[in-house]
C-alpha positions as CSV (number, residue, x, y, z in Angstrom):
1,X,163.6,111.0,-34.9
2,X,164.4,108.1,-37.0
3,X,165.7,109.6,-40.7
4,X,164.9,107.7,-43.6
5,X,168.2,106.1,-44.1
6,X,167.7,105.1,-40.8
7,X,164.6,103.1,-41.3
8,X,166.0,101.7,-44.8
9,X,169.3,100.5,-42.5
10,X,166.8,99.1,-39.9
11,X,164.0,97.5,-42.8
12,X,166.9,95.6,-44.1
13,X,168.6,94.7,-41.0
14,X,165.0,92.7,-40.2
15,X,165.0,91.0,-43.6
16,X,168.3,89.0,-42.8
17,X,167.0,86.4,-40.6
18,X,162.6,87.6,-40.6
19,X,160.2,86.2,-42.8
20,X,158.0,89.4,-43.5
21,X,158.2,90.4,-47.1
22,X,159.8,93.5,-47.6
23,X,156.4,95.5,-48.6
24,X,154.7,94.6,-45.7
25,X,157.5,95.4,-43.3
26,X,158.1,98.8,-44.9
27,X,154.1,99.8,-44.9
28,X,154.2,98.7,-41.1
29,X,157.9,101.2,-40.2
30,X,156.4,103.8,-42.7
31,X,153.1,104.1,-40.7
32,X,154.6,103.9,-37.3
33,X,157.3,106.7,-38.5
34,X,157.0,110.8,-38.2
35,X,159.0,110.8,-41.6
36,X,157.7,113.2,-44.4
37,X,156.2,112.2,-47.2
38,X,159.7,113.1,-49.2
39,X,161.5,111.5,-46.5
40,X,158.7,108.1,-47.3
41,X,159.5,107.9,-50.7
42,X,163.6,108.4,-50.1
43,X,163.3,105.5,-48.0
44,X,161.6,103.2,-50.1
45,X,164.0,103.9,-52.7
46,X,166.8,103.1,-51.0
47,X,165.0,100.3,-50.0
48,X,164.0,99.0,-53.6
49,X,167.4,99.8,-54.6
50,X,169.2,97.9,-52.4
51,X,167.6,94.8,-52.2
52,X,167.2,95.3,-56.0
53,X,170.7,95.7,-57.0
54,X,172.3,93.5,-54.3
55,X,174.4,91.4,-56.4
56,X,176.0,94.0,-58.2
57,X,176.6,96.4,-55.1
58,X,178.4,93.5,-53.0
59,X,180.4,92.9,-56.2
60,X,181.6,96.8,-56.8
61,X,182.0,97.2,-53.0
62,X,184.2,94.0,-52.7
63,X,186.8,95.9,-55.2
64,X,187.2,98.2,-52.7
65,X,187.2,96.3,-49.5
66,X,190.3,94.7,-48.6
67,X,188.6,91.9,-46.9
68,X,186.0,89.5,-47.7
69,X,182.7,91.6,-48.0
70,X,180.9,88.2,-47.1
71,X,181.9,87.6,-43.6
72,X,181.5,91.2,-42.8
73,X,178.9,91.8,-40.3
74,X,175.3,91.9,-41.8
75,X,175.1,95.6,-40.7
76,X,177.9,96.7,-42.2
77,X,177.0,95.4,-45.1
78,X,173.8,96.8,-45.5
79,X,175.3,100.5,-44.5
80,X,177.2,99.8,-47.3
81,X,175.3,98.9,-49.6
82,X,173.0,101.9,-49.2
83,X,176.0,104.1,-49.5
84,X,177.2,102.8,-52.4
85,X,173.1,102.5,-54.3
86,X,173.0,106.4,-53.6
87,X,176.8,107.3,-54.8
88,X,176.2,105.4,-57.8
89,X,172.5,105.8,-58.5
90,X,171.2,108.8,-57.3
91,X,172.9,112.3,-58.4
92,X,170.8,114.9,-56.6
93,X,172.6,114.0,-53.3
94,X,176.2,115.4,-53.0
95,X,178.4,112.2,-52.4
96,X,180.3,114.0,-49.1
97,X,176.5,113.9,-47.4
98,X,175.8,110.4,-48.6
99,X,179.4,109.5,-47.0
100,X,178.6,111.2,-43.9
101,X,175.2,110.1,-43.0
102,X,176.7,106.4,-43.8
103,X,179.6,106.9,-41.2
104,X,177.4,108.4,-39.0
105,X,174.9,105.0,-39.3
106,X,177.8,102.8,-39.1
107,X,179.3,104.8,-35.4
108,X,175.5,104.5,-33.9
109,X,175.6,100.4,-35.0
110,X,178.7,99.0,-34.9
111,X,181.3,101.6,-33.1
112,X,184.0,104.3,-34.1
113,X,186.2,101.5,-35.8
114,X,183.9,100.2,-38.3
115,X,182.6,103.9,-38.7
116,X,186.2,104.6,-40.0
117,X,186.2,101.8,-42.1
118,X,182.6,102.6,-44.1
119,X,184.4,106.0,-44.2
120,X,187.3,104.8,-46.2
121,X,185.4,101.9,-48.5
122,X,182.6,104.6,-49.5
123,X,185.1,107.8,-50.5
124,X,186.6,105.4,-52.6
125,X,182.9,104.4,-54.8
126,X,181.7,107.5,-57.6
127,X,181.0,106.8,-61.3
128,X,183.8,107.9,-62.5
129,X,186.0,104.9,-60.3
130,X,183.3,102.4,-60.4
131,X,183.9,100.3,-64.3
132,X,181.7,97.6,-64.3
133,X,181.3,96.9,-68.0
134,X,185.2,96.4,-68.2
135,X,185.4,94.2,-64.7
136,X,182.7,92.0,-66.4
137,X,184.3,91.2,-69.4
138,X,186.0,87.8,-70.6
139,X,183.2,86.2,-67.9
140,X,180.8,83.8,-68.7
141,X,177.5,85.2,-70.1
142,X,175.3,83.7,-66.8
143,X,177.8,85.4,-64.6
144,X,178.1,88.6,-66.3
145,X,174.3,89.0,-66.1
146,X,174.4,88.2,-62.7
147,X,176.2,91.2,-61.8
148,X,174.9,93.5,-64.5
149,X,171.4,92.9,-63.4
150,X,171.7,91.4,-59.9
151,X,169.7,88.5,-60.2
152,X,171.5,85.2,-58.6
153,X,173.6,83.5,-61.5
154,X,171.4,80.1,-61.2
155,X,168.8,81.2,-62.3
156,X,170.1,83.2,-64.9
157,X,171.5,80.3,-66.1
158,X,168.6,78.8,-66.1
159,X,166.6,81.2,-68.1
160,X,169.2,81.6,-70.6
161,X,169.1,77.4,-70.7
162,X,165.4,78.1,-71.6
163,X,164.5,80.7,-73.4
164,X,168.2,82.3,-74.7
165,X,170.7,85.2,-73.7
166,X,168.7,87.9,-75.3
167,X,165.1,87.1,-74.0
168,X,166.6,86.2,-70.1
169,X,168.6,89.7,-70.5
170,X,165.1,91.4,-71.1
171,X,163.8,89.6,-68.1
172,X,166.2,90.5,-65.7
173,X,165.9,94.0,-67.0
174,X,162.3,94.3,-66.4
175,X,163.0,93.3,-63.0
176,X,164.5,96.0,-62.3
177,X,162.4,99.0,-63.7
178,X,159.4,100.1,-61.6
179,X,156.8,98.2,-61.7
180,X,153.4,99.5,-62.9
181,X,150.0,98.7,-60.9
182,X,147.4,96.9,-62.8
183,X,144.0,98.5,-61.6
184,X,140.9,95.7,-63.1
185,X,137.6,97.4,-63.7
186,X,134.8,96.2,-61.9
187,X,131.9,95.1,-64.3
188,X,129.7,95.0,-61.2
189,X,129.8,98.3,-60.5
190,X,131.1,100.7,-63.7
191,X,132.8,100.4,-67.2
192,X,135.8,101.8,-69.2
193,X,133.8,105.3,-70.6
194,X,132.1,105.6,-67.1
195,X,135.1,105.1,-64.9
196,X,136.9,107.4,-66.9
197,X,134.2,110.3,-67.2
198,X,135.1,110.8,-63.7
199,X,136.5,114.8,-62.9
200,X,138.8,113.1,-60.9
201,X,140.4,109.9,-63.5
202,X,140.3,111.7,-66.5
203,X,143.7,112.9,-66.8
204,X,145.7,110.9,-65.1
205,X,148.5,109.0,-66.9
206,X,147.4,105.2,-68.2
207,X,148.0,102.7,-70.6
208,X,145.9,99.8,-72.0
209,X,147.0,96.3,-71.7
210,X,145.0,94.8,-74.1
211,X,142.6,93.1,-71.7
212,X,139.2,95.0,-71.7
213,X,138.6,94.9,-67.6
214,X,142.5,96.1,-67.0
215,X,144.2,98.5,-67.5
216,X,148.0,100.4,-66.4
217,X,149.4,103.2,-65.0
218,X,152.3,104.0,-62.6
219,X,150.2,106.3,-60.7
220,X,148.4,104.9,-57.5
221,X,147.4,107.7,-55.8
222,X,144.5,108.9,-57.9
223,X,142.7,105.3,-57.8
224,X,142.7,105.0,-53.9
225,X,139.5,105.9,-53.7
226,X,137.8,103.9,-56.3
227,X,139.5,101.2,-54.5
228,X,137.8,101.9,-51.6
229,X,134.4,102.2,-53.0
230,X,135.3,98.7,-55.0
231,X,135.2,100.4,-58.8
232,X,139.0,98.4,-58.8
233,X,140.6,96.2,-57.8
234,X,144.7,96.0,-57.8
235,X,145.6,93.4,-60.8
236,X,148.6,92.4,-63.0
237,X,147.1,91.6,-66.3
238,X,149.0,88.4,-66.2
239,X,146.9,87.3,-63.3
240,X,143.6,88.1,-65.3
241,X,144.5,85.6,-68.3
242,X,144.4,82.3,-66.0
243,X,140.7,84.0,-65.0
244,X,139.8,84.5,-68.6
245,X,141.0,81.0,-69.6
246,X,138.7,79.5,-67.3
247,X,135.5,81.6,-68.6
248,X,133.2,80.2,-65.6
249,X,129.8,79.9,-66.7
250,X,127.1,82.3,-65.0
251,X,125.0,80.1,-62.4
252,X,127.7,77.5,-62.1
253,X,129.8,76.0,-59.4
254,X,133.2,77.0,-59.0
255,X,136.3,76.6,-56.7
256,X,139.3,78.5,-56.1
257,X,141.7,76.7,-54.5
258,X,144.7,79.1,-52.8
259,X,142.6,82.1,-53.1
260,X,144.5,84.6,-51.1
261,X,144.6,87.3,-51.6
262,X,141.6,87.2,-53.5
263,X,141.9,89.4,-56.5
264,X,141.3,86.2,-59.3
265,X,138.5,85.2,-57.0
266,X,137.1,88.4,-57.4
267,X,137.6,88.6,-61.1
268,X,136.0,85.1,-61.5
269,X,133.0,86.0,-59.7
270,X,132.7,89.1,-62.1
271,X,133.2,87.2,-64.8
272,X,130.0,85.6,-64.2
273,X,128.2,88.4,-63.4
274,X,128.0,87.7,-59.5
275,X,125.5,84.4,-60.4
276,X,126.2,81.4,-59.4
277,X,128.6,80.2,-56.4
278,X,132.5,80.4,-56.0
279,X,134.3,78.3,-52.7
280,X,137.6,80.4,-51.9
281,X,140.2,78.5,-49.7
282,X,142.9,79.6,-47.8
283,X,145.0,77.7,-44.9
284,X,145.3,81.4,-42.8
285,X,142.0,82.8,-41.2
286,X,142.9,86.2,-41.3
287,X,143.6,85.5,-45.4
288,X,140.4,84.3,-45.3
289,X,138.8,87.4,-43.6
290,X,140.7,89.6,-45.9
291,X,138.9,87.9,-49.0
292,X,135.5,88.0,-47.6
293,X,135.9,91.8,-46.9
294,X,137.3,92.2,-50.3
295,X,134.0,90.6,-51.8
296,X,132.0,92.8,-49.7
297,X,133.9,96.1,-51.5
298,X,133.1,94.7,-54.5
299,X,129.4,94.0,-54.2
300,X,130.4,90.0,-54.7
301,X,127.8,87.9,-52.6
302,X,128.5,84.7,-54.4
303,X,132.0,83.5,-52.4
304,X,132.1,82.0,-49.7
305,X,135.4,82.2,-48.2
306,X,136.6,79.1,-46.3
307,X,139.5,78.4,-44.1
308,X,141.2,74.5,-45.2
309,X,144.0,73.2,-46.4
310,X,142.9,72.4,-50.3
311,X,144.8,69.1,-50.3
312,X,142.3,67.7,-47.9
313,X,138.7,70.1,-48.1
314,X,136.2,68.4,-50.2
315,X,133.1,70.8,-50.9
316,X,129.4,69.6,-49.9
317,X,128.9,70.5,-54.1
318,X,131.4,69.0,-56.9
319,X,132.8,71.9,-58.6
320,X,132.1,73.1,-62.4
321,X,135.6,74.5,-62.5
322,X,138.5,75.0,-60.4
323,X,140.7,77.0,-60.6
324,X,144.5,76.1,-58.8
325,X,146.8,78.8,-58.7
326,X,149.2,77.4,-57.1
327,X,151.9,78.2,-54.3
328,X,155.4,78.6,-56.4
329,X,158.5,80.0,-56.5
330,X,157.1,83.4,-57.8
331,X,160.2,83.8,-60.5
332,X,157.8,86.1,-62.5
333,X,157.2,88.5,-60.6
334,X,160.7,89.2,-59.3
335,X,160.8,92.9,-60.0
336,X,157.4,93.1,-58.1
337,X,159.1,91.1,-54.8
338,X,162.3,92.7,-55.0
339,X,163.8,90.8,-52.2
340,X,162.4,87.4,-53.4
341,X,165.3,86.5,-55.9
342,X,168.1,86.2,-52.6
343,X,165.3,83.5,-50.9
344,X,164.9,81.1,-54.1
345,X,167.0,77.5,-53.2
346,X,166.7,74.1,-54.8
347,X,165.4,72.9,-51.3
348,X,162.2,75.4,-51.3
349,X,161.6,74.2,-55.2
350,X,161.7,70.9,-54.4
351,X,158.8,71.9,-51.7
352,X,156.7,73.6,-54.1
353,X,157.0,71.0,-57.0
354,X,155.8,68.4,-54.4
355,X,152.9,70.5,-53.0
356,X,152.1,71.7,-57.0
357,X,151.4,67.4,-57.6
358,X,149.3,67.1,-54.3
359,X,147.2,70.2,-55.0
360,X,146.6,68.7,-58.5
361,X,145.5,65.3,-57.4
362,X,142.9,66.7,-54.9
363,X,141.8,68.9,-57.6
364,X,141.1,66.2,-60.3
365,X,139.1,64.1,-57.5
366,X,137.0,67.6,-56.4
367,X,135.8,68.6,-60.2
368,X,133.0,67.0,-62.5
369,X,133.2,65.0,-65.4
370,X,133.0,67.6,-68.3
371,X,134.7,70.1,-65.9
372,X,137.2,72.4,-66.5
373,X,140.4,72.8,-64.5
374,X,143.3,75.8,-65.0
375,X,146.4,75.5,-63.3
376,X,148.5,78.5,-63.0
377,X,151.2,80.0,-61.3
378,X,153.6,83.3,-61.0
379,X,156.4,81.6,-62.1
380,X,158.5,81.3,-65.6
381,X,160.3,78.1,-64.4
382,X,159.3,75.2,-66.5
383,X,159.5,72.6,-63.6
384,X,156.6,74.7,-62.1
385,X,154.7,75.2,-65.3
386,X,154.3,73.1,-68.4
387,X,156.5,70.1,-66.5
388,X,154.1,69.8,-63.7
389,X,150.8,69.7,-65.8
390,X,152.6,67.4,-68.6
391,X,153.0,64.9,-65.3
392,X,149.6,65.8,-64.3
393,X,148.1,64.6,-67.3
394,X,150.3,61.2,-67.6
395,X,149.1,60.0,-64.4
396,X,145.4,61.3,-65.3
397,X,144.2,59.7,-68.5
398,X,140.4,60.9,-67.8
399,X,142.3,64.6,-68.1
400,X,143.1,65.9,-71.6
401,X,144.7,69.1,-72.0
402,X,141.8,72.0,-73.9
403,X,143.0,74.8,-76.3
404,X,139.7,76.9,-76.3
405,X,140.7,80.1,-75.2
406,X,137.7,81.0,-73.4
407,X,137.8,84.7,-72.9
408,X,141.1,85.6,-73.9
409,X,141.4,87.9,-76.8
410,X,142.8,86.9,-80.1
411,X,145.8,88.7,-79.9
412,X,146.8,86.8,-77.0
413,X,145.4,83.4,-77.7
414,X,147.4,83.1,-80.7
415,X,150.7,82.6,-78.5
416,X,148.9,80.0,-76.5
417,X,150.6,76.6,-77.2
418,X,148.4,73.7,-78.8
419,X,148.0,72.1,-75.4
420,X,146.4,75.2,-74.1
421,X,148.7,76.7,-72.0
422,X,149.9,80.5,-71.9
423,X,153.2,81.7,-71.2
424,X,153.7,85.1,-70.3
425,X,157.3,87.0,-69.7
426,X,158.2,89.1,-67.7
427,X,158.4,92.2,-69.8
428,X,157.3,90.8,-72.9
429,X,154.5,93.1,-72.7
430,X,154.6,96.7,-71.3
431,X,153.6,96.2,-67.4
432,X,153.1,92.4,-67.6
433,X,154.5,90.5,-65.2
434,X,155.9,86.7,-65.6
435,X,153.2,83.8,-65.0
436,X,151.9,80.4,-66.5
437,X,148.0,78.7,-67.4
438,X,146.9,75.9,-68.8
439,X,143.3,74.8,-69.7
440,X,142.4,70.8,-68.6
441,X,139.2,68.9,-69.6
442,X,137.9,66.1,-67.3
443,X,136.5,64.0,-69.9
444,X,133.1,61.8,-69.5
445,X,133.2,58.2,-68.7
């Protein structure tokens, strides 16, 4: 039977040259596995940790190895690098047995020799021999971070560039803890006092987020079966703002224009109190599918969920309001997607910026004069964000940027800028992930 360090070993082995994210790879070997539900949560963890704390583990490791960790083979790096997350993170497993079921990984992959090798790189790595603070000093503060946090040093140089040493080290920090599940109320179907008369929700563990639909916890267990029966939905209260920006009017068209996986949709249509229309478009049919079951949970019968690309659909009706939240680089929600911060390039940036511009321009042909258009992404970069909608705006003098709120409370639409947009850090907030909105009138000819 496959142990959990096993599957861990074999999860990350896949994510060297697939293109499944780690989550859904780990629910599909977690399902198909015998392992208990101890032996389930071991391996996520040394799962999350590893792809987590990459950086940093290929850094300590490499003062122990007398060769270059990089042209190692991929498996014995990640044997490894497991190894060395649990003798230097966890401390309710004696470091002998950690050792020991690494060389015993390492003779069923890669043979007796490199079993002996993992054997002699691992007894090396405790605590007590590992001194990172002291290694890192005299390096430059975008390197050191790098290490300390395991986050690639470009873009911690970048976010020190914008937003300063002390802010970008509270960034990277977030993206490390756990993260905590956002679960939104559905107006539809129950409130805050209701919900929470419940036998079964009253005492379990939560915090509020401010927002009056969402609310926090680190506990998912208990909510599984509201989800089922649609009283939630699963929602970081970051995502909710661009929603609240929009404020779509009751009885009105709207469009939402990369809908997948269709929790904003949702949260639009409850907004306006399931009256009115909303067109959801994806360029996947089974994304698609997945929406329109997810509106049928809910008790949502104004989406219709369309398979298109949204650079080229036009809608039989002009839209009210659109919402774009747009394809990106996903740099705030990092500690969310542990393994996305090793696939971020300048190439796949340039991508996004370019399909960011061509979303835009489709959506100022699709809305109506008077109409009101959010833009919004998961990311903190400012390329993706305020850059791209500045740009937007030059080329579209019928566009003007709108600082009305709309639903957002006060405490939150005070840190909007003048133009209307809303930055939001990761961590800046308990439980808030990273993202970007900004409000855009179509103005009247």
């Amino acid at each position: 039977m496959t142990s959990a360090r096993e599957l861990a070993f074999n999860l990350l082995q896949a994510l060297e040259t697939g293109t499944r994210h780690s989550d859904s790879l780990l629910h599909d070997m977690l399902r198909k596995s015998a392992l208990s539900r101890t032996d389930r949560a071991f391996a996520t963890s040394l799962v999350n940790g590893v792809l987590r704390y990459r950086l940093q583990l290929d850094f300590v490791i490499s003062r122990f190895y007398s060769h270059n960790l990089q042209k190692a083979a991929p498996a014995i790096r990640n044997i490894l690098r497991l190894g060395a997350w649990q003798l230097l993170f966890l401390d309710r497993v004696p470091a002998w047995a950690i050792v020991n079921e690494s060389v015993r990984l390492a003779r069923r992959f890669k043979g007796e020799r490199m079993a002996k090798l993992v054997n002699a790189v691992l007894r090396k790595i405790s605590p007590e021999t590992v001194h990172l603070e002291e290694w890192l000093k005299g390096m430059e503060p975008a390197a050191r971070l790098a290490v300390l946090h395991s986050h690639p040093e470009e873009l911690v140089s970048q976010w020190i560039t914008a937003y300063g040493e002390e802010t970008a080290e509270s960034m990277l920090r977030y993206d490390n803890e756990s993260p905590w599940f956002g679960f939104r109320l559905n107006s539809l179907k129950t409130d805050l006092n209701r919900f929470f008369n419940e036998a079964d929700t009253r005492e379990v563990t939560r915090i509020e987020s401010g927002l009056r639909e969402i609310f926090l916890s680190q506990e998912f267990s208990p909510f599984e079966a509201p989800l089922r029966s649609g009283l939630l939905s699963v929602q970081n209260p970051t995502q909710l703002l661009a929603c609240l920006l929009l404020n779509p009017v009751p009885g009105s068209e709207v469009l939402d224009m990369c809908a997948a996986p269709g929790g904003k949709a949702a949260a639009l249509c409850e907004l306006m109190g399931n009256e009115g229309h909303l067109t959801t478009l994806d360029i996947y049919e089974q994304k698609t599918a997945k929406i329109q079951r997810l509106a049928e949970t809910l008790g949502i019968s104004i989406i219709t969920a369309r398979t298109a690309d949204a650079r080229t659909f036009t809608p039989p009706t002009p839209s009210d309001s659109i919402l774009l939240d747009a394809p990106c680089t996903g740099t705030g929600v990092l500690g969310r997607r542990t393994e996305l911060r090793w696939k971020l390039s300048s190439e796949k940036l340039e991508e996004l910026l370019k399909l960011q511009g061509e979303l835009l321009e489709q959506a100022a042909q699709l809305l109506k004069e008077g109409g009101t258009l959010v833009y919004a992404t998961c990311s903190v970069d400012p390329r993706e964000n305020n850059l791209q909608t500045e740009a937007f705006l030059q080329r579209h003098p019928e566009f003007s940027p709108d600082s009305r709120p709309g639903l957002i409370p006060p405490e939150f639409a005070a840190e909007m800028s003048p133009d209307g947009s809303l930055l939001t850090l990761p961590g800046e907030r308990p439980g808030f992930d990273g993202g970007f909105c900004h409000r855009m009138v179509k103005n009247s000819g």
